[in-house]
N, C-alpha and C positions, 0 to 999 in steps of 0.2 A: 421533307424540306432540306435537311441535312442529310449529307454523306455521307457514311462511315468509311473514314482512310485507316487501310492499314499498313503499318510500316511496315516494307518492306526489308529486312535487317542485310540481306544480302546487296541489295543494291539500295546502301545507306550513304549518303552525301561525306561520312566522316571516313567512310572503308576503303575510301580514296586516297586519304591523307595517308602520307607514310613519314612518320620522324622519328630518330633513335631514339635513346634514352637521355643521351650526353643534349640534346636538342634540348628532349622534355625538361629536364633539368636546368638547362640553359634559360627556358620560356619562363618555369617557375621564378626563377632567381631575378629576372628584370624586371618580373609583371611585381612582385614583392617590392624592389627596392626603387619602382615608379611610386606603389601606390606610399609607401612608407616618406619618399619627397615629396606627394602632393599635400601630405598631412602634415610632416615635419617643417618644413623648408618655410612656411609661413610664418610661422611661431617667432623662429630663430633670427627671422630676418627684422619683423616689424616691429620687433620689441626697443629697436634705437631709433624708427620711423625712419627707416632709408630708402622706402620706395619712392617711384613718384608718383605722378596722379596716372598716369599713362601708363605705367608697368602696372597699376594694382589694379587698371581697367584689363587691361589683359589678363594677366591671372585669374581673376575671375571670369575672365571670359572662357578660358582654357581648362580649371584645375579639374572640372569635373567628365571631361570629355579626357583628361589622362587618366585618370584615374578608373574610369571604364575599362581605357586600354591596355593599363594595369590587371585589372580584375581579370580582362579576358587572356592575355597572356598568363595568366597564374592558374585558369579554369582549363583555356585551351587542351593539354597534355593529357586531362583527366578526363574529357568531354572524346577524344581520340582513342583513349581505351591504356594510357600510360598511366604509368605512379598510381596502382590500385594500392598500394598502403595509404598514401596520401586520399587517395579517395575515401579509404575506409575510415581513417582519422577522423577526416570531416563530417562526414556522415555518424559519427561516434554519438552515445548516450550523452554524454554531457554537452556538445553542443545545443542538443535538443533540447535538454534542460535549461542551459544560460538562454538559448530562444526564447521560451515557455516566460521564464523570467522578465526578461527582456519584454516582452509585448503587452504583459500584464502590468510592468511599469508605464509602458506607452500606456495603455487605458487608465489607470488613476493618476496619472499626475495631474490630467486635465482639471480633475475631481481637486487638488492639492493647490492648482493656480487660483481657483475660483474660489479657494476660501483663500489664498493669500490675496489677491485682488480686493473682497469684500472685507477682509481685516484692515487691510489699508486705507478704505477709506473712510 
């Protein structure tokens, strides 16, 4: 029913791309300080309520489709086969561990809502 593909690593879609280093570095440093203004840039502004109704419809229509393009300019270089320290970094023991962390608060908080919801009332 299924097909077993195997990549071919010689003729791989990424073995095409060719970008220096000053590039790769280049892509990391935007794709960082996009996604760092999709997060920050909200905060700083709404806190005197100076948007309008029409700017914070956009923004929301937008912030999450930048911040993709973010991610993917900060992945891109490492996905190309650049900045193998930054790869290794990421890929590092402790990320795993903050993940591990992190998911296992995703699963009980749910548990933490529903006795705060049932206390309440």
């Amino acid at each position: 029913m299924y097909k077993n593909y195997k990549i071919n690593k010689e003729r791989n879609f990424f073995n095409y791309i060719e970008i220096n280093r000053s590039h790769s570095y280049l892509f990391c440093f935007i794709g960082i300080m996009t996604m760092l203004l999709v997060v920050y840039y909200p905060r700083t502004t709404q806190m005197g309520d100076q948007w309008s109704e029409l700017f914070a419809y956009i923004w929301q229509t937008l912030c999450r489709p930048v911040f993709v393009t973010g991610l993917f300019l900060f992945v891109s270089p490492m996905i190309v086969g650049h900045l193998d320290w930054l790869r290794e970094l990421m890929a590092g023991n402790i990320f795993a561990l903050i993940s591990k962390l992190t998911y296992t608060g995703y699963l009980c908080h749910y548990m933490v809502m529903l006795y705060y919801v049932q206390s309440a009332l």
